[in-house]
N, CA, C and O atoms as a DFTB+ gen file, in Angstrom:
648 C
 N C O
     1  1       1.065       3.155     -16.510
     2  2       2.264       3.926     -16.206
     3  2       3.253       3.745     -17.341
     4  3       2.997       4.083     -18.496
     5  1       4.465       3.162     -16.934
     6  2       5.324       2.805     -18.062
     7  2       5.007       1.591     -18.911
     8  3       4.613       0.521     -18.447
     9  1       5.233       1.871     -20.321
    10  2       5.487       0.669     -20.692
    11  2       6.373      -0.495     -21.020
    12  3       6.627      -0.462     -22.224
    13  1       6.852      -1.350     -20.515
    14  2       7.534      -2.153     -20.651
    15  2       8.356      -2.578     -22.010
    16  3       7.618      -3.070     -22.863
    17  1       9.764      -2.481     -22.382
    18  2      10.046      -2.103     -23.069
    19  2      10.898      -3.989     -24.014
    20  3      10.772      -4.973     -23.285
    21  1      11.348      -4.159     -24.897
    22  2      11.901      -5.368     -25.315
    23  2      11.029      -6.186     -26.044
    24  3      10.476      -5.899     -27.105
    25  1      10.910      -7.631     -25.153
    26  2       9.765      -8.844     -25.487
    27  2       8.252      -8.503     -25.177
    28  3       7.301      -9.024     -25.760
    29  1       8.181      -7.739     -24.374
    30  2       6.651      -7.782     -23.740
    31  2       6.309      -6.508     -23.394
    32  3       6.199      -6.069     -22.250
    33  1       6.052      -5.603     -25.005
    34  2       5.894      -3.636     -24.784
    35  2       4.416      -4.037     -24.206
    36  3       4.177      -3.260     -23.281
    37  1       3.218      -5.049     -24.416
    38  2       2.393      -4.381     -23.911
    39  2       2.052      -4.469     -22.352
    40  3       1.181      -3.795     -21.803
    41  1       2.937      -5.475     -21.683
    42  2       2.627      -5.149     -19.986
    43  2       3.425      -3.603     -19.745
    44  3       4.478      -3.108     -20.147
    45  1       2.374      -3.187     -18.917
    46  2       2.826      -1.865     -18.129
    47  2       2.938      -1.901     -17.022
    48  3       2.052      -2.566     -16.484
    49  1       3.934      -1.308     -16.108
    50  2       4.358      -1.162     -14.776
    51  2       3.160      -0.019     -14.536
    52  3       2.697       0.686     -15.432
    53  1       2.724       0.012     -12.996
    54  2       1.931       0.787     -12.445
    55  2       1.952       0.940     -10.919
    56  3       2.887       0.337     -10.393
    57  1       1.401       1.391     -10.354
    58  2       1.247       1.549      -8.801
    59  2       0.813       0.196      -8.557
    60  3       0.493      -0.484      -9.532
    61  1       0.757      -0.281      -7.426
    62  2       0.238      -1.059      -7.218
    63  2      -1.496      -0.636      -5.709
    64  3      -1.514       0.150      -4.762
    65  1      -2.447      -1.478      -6.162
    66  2      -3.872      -0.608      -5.126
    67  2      -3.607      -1.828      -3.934
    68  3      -2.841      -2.785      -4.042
    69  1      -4.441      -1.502      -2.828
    70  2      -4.437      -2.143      -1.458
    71  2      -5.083      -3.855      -2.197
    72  3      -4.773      -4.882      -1.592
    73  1      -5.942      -3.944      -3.478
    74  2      -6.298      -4.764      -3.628
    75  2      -5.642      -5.660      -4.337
    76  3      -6.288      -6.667      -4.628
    77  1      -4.120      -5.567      -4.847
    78  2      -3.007      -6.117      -5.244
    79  2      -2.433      -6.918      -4.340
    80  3      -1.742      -7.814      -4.825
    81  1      -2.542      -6.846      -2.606
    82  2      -1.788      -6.908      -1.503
    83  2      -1.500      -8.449      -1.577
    84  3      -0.358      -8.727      -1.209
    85  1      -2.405      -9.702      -2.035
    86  2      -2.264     -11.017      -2.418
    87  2      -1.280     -11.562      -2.858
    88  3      -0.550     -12.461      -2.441
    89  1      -1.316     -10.723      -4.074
    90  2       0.009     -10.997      -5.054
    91  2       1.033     -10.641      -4.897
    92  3       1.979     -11.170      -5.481
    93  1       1.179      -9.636      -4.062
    94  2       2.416      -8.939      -4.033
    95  2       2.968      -9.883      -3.400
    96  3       3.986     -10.508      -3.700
    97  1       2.213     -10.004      -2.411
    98  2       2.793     -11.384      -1.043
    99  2       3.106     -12.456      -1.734
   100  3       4.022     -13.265      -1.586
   101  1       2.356     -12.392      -2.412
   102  2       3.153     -14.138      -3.076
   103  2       4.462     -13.898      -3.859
   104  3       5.500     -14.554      -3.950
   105  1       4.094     -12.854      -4.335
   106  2       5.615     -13.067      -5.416
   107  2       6.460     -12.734      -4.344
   108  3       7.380     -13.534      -4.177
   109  1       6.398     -11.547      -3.378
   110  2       7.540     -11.644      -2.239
   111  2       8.238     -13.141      -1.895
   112  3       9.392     -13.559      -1.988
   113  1       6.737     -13.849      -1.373
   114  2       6.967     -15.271      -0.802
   115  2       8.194     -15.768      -1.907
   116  3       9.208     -16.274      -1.426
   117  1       8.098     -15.641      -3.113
   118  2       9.048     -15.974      -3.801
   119  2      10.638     -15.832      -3.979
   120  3      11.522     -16.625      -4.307
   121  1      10.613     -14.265      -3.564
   122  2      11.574     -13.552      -3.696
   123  2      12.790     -14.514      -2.089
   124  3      13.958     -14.880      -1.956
   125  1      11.112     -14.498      -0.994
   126  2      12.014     -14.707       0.294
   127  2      12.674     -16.364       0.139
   128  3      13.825     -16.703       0.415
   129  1      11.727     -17.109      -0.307
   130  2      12.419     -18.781      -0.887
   131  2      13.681     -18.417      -2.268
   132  3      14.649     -19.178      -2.243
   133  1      13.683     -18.023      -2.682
   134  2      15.272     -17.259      -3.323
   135  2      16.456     -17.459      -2.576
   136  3      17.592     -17.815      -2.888
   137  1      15.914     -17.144      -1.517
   138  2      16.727     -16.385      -0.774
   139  2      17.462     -17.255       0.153
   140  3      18.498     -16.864       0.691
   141  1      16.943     -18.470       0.369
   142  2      16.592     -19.355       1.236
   143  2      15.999     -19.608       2.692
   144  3      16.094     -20.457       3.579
   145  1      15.342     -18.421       2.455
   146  2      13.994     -18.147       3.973
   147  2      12.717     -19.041       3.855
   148  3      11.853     -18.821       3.006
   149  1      12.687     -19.513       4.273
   150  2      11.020     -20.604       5.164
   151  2       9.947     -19.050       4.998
   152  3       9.930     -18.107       5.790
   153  1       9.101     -19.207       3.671
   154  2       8.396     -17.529       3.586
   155  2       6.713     -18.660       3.608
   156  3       5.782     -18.333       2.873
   157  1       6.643     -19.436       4.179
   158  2       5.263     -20.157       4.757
   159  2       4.873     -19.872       5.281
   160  3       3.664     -19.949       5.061
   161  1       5.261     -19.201       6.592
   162  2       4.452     -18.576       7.680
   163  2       3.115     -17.806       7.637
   164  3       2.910     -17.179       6.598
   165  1       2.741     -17.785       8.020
   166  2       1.159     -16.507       7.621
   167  2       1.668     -15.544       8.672
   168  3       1.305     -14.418       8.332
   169  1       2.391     -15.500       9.865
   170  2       2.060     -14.380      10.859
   171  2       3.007     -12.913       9.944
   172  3       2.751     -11.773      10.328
   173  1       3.966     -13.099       8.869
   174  2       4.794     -11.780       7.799
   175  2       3.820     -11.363       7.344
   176  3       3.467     -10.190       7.461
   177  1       2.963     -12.571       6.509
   178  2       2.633     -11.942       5.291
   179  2       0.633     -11.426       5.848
   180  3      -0.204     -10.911       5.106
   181  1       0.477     -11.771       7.153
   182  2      -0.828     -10.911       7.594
   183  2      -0.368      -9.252       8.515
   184  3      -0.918      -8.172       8.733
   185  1       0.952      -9.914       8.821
   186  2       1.895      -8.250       9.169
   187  2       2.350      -7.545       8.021
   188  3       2.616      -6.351       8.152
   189  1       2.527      -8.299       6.511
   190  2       2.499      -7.465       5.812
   191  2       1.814      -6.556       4.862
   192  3       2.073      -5.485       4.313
   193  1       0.507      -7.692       4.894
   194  2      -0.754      -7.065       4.484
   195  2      -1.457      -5.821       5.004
   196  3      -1.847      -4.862       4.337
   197  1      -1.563      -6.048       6.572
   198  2      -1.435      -5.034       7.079
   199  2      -0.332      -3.422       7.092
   200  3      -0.956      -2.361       7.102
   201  1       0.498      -3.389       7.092
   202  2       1.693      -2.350       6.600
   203  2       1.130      -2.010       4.889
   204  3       0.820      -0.901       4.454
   205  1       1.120      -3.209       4.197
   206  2       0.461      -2.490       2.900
   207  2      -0.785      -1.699       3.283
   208  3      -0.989      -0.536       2.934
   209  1      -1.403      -2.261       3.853
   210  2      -3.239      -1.251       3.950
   211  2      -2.719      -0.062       4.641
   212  3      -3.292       1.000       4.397
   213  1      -1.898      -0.058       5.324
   214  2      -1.458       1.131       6.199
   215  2      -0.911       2.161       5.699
   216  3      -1.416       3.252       5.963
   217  1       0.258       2.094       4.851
   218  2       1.090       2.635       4.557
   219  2       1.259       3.018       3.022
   220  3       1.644       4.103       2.585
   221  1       0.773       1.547       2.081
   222  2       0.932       2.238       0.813
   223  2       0.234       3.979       0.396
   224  3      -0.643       4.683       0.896
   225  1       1.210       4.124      -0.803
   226  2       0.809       5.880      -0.970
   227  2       1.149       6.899       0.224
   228  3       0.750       8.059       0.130
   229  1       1.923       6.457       1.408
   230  2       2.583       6.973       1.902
   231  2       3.985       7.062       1.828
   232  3       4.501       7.791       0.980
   233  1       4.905       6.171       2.900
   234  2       5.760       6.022       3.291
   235  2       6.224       4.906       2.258
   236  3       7.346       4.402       2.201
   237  1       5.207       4.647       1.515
   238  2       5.466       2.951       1.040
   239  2       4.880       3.189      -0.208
   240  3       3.735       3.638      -0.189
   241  1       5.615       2.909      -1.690
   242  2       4.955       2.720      -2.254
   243  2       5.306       1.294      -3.281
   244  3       6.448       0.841      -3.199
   245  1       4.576       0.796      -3.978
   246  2       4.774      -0.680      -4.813
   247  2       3.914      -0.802      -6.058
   248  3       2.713      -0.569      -6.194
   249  1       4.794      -1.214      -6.913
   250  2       4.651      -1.049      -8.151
   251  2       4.849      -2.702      -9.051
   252  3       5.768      -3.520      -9.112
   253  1       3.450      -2.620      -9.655
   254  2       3.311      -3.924     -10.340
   255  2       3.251      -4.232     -11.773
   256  3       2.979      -3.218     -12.416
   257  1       3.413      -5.298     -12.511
   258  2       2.967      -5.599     -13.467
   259  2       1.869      -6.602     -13.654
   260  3       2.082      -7.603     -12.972
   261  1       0.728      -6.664     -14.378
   262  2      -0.195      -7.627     -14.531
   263  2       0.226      -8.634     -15.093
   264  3       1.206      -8.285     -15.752
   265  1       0.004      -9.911     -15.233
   266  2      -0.008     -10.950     -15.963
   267  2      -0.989     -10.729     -16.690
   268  3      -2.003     -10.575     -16.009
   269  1      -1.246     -10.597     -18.304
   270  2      -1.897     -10.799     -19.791
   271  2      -2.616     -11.158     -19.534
   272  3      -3.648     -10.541     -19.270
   273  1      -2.374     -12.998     -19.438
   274  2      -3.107     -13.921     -19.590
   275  2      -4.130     -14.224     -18.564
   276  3      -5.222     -14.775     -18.706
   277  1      -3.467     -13.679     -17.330
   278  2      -4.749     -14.426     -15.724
   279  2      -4.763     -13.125     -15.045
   280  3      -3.736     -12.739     -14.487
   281  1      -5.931     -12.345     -15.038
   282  2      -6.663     -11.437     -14.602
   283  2      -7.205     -11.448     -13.451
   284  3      -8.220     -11.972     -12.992
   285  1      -5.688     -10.233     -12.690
   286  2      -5.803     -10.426     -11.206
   287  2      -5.158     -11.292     -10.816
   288  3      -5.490     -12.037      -9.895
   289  1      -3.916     -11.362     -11.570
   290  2      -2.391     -12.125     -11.356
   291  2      -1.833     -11.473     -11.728
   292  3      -2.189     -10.712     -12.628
   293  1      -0.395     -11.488     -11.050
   294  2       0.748     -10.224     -11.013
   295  2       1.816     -11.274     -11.883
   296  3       1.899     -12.500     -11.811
   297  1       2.598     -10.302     -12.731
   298  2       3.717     -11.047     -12.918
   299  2       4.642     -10.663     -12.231
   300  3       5.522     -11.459     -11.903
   301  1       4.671      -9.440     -11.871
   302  2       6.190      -8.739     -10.648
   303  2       5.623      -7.918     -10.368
   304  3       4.536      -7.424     -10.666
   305  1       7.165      -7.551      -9.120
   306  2       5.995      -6.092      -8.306
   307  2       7.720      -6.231      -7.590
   308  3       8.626      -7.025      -7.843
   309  1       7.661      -5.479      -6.964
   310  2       8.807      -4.650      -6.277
   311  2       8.106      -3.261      -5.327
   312  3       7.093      -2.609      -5.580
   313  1       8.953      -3.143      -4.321
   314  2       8.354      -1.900      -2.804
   315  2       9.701      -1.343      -2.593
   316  3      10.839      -1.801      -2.492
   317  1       9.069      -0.022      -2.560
   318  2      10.235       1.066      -1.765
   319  2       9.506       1.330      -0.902
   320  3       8.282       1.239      -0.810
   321  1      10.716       1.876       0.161
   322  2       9.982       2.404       1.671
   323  2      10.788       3.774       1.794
   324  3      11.973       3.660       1.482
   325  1      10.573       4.445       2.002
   326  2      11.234       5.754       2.344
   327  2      11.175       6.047       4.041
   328  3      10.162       6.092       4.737
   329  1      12.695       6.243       4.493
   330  2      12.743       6.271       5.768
   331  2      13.045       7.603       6.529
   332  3      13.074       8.498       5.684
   333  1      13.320       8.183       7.986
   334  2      14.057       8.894       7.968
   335  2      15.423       8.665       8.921
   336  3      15.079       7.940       9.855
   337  1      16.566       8.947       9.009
   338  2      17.298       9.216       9.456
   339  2      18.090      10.249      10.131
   340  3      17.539      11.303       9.814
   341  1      19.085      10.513      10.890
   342  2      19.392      11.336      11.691
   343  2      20.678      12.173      10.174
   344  3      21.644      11.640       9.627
   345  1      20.140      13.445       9.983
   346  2      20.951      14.185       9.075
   347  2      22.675      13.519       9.137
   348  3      23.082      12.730       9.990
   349  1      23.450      14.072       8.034
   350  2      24.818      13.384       7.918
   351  2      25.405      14.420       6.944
   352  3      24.590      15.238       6.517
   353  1      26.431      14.508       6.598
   354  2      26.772      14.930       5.519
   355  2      27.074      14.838       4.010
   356  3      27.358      15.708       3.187
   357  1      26.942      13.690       3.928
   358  2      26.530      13.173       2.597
   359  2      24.902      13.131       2.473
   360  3      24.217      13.035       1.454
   361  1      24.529      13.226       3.752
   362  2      22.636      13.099       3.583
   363  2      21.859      13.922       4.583
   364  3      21.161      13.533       5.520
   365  1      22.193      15.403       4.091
   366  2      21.792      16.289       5.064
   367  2      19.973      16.187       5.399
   368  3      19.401      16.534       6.432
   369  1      19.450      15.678       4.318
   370  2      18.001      15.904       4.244
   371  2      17.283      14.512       5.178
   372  3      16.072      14.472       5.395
   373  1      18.219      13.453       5.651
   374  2      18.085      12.448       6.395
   375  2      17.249      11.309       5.883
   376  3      17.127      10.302       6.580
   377  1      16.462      11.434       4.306
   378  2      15.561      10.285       4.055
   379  2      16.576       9.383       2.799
   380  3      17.313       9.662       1.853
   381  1      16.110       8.297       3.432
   382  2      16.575       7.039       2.908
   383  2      15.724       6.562       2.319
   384  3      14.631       7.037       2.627
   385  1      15.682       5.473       1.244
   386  2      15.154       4.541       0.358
   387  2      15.448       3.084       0.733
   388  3      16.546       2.588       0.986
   389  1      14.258       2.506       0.718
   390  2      14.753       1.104       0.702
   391  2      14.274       0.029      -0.817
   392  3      13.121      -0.403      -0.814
   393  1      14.743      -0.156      -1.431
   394  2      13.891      -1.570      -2.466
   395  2      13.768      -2.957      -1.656
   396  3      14.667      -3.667      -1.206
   397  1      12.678      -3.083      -1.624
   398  2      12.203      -4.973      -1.127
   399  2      11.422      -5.132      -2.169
   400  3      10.951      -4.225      -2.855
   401  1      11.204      -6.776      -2.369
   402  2      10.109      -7.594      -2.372
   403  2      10.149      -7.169      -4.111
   404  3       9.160      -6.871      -4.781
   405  1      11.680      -7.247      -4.630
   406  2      11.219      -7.294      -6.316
   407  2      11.378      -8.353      -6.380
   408  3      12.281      -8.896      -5.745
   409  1      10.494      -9.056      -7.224
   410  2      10.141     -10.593      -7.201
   411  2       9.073     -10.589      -8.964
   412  3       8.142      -9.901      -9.382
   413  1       9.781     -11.606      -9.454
   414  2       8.831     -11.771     -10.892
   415  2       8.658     -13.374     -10.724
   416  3       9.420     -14.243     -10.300
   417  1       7.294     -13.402     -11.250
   418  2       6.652     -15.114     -11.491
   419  2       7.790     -15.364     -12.654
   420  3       8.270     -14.593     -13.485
   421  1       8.084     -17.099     -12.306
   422  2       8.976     -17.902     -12.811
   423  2       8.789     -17.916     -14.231
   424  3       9.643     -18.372     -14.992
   425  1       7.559     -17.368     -14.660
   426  2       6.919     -17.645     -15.995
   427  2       7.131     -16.092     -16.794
   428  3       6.941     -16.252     -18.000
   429  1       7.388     -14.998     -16.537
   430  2       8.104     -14.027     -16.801
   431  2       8.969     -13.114     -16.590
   432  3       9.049     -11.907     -16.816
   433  1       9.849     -14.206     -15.931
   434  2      11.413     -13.910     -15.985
   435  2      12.073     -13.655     -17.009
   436  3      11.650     -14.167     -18.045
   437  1      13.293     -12.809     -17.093
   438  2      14.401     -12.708     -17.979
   439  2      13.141     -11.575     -19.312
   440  3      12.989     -12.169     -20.380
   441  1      12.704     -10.771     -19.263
   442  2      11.745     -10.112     -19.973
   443  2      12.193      -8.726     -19.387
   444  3      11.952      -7.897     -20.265
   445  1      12.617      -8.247     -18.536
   446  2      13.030      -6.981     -17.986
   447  2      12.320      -6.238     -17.154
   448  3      12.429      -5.041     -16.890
   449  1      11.092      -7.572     -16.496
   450  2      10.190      -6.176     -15.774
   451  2      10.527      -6.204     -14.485
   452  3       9.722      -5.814     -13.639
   453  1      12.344      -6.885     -13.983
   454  2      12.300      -6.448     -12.570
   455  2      13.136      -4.810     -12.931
   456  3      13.394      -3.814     -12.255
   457  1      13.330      -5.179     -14.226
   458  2      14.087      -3.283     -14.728
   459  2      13.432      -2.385     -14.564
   460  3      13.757      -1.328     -14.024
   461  1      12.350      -2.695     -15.034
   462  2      11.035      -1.784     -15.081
   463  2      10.624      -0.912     -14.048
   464  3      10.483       0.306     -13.939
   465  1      10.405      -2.363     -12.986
   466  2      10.097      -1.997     -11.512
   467  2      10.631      -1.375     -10.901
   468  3       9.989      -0.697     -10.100
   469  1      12.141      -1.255     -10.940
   470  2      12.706      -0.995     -10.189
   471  2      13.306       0.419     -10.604
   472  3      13.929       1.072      -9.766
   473  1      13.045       1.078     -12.408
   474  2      13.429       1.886     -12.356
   475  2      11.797       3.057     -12.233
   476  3      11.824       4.286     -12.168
   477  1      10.771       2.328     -12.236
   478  2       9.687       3.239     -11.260
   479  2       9.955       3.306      -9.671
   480  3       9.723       4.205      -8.863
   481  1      10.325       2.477      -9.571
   482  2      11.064       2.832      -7.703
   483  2      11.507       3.960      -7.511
   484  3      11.119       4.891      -6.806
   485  1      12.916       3.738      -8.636
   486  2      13.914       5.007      -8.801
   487  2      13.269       6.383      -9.115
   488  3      13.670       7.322      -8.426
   489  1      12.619       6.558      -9.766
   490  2      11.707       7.694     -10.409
   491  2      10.654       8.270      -8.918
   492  3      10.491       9.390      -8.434
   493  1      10.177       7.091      -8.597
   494  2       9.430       7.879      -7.097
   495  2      10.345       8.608      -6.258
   496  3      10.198       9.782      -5.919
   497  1      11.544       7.652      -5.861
   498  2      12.242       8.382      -5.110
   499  2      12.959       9.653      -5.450
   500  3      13.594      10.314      -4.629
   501  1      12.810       9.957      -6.744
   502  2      13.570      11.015      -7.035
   503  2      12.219      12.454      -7.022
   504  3      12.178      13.681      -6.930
   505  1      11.554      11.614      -7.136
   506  2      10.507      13.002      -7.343
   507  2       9.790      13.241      -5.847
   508  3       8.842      14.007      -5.681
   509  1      10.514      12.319      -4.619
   510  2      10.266      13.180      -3.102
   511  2      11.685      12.998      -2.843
   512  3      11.944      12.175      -1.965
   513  1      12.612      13.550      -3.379
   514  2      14.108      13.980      -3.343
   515  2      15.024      13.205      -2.578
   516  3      16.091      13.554      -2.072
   517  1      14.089      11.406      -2.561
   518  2      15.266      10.782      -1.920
   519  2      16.947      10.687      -2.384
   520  3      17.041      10.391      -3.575
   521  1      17.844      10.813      -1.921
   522  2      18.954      11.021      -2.566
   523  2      19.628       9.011      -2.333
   524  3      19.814       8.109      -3.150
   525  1      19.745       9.077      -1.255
   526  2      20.080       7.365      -1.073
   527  2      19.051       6.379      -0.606
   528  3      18.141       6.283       0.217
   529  1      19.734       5.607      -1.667
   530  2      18.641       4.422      -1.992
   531  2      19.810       2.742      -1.233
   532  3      21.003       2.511      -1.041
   533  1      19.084       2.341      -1.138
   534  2      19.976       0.925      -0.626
   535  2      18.863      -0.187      -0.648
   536  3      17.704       0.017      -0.287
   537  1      19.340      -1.365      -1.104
   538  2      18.749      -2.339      -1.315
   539  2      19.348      -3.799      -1.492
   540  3      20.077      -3.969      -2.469
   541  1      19.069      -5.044      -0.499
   542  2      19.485      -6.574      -0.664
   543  2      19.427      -7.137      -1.867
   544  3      18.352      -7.505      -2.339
   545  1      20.375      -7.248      -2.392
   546  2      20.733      -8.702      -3.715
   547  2      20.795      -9.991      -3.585
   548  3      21.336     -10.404      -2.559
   549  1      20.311     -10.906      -4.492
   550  2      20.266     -12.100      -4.553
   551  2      21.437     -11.765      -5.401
   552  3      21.746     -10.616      -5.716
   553  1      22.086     -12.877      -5.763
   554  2      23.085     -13.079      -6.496
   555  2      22.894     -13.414      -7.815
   556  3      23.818     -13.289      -8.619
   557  1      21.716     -13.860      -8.169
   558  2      20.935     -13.782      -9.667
   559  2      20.382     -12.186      -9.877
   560  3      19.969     -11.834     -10.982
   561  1      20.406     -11.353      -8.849
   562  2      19.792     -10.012      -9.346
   563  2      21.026      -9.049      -9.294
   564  3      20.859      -7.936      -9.793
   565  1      22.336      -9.368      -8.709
   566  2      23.496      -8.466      -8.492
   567  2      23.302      -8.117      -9.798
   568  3      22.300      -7.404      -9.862
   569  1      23.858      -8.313     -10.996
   570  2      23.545      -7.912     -11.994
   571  2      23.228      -6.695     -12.494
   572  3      23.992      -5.774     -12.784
   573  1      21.479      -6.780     -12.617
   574  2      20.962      -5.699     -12.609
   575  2      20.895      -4.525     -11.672
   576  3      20.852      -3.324     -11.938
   577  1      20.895      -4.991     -10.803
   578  2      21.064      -3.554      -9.554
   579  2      22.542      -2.713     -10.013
   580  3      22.766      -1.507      -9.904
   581  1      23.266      -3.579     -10.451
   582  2      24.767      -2.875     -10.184
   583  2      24.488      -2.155     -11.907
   584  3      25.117      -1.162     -12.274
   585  1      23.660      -2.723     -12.625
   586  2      23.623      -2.057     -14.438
   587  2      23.007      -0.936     -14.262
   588  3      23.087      -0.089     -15.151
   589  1      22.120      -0.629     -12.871
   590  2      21.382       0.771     -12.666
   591  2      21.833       1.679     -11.618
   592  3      21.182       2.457     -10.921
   593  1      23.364       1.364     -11.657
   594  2      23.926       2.244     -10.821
   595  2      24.003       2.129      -9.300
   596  3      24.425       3.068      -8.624
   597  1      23.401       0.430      -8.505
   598  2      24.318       0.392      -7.182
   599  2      24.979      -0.609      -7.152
   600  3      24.796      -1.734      -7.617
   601  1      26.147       0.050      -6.306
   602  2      27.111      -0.594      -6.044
   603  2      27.517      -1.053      -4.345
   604  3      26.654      -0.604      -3.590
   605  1      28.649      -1.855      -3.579
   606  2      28.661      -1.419      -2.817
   607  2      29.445      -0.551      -2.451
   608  3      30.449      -0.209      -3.076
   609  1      28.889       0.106      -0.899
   610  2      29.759       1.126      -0.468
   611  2      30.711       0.966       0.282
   612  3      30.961      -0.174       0.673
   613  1      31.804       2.475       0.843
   614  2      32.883       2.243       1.338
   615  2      32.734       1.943       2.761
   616  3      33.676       2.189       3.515
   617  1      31.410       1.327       3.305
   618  2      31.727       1.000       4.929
   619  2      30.541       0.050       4.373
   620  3      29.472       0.387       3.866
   621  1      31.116      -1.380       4.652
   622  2      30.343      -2.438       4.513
   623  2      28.872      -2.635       5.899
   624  3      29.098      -2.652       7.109
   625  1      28.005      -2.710       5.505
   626  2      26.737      -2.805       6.060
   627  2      26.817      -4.019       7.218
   628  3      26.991      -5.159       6.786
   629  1      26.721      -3.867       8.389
   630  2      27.036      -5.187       9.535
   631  2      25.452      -5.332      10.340
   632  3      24.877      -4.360      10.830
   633  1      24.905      -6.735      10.355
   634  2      23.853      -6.827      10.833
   635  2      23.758      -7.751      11.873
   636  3      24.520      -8.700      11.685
   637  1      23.030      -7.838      13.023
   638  2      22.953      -8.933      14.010
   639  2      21.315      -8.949      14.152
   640  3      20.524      -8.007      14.183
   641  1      21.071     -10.557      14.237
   642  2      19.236     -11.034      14.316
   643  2      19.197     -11.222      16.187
   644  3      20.052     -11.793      16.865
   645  1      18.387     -10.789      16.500
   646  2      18.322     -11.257      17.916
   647  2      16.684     -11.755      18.208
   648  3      16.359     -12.188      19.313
């Protein structure tokens, strides 16, 4: 797909296949210990394996980079989900975007391929006319999300876990 642009032109961002679903999970697992979530569990990441077999190339798509050196190791990967919602006026067409699970191995960080990833996210969603996109920051990634244009919005997002 793309090629990765800076320190490391020859990794390329790409789709990611059902047979990626390992890695993705792990680097997620990463993303969710970031975060400070307990991401040990097996009962997410066999619910998420599943949703990948289900859904990618649909509703879902995820986009990776290889690691060079270890074949059939990911260095990052990042997932959009495209949703729908009840029409609005800023979003008459009702589909939403979500970014999860951008996550890069500790070992090629700071190289730009959560940029990468995330601006093939952007590019999918634009070419099935998602208009809004929304997506969770770590506070090491505010940064970049806000250098590609999000910000937050004028009615702060309120959540309850039950």
């Amino acid at each position: 797909m793309s090629q990765l642009g800076g320190d490391e032109p020859g990794i390329a961002v790409r789709p990611a296949t059902v047979s990626d679903t390992g890695e993705v999970i792990r680097l997620a697992a990463l993303m969710y210990e970031a975060m400070g979530l307990d991401a040990s569990g097996t009962a997410w990441r066999q619910a998420a394996a599943t949703a990948l077999a289900n859904r990618l190339g649909g509703d879902t798509q995820v986009f990776v980079a290889d690691d060079p050196g270890q074949p059939g190791r990911l260095a990052a990967t990042g997932a959009g989900v495209i949703t729908t919602r009840l029409p609005g006026p800023a979003n008459p067409a009702a589909a939403v975007g979500y970014i999860q699970w951008v996550s890069t191995d500790p070992r090629w960080r700071r190289r730009g391929l959560a940029r990468s990833i995330t601006s093939a996210l952007m590019a999918w969603f634009s070419e099935r006319d998602v208009r809004a996109i929304e997506l969770h920051a770590t506070p090491q990634a505010a940064g970049l999300y806000r250098s590609l244009g999000f910000g937050v919005g004028g009615n702060p997002g309120l959540r309850i876990r039950r």
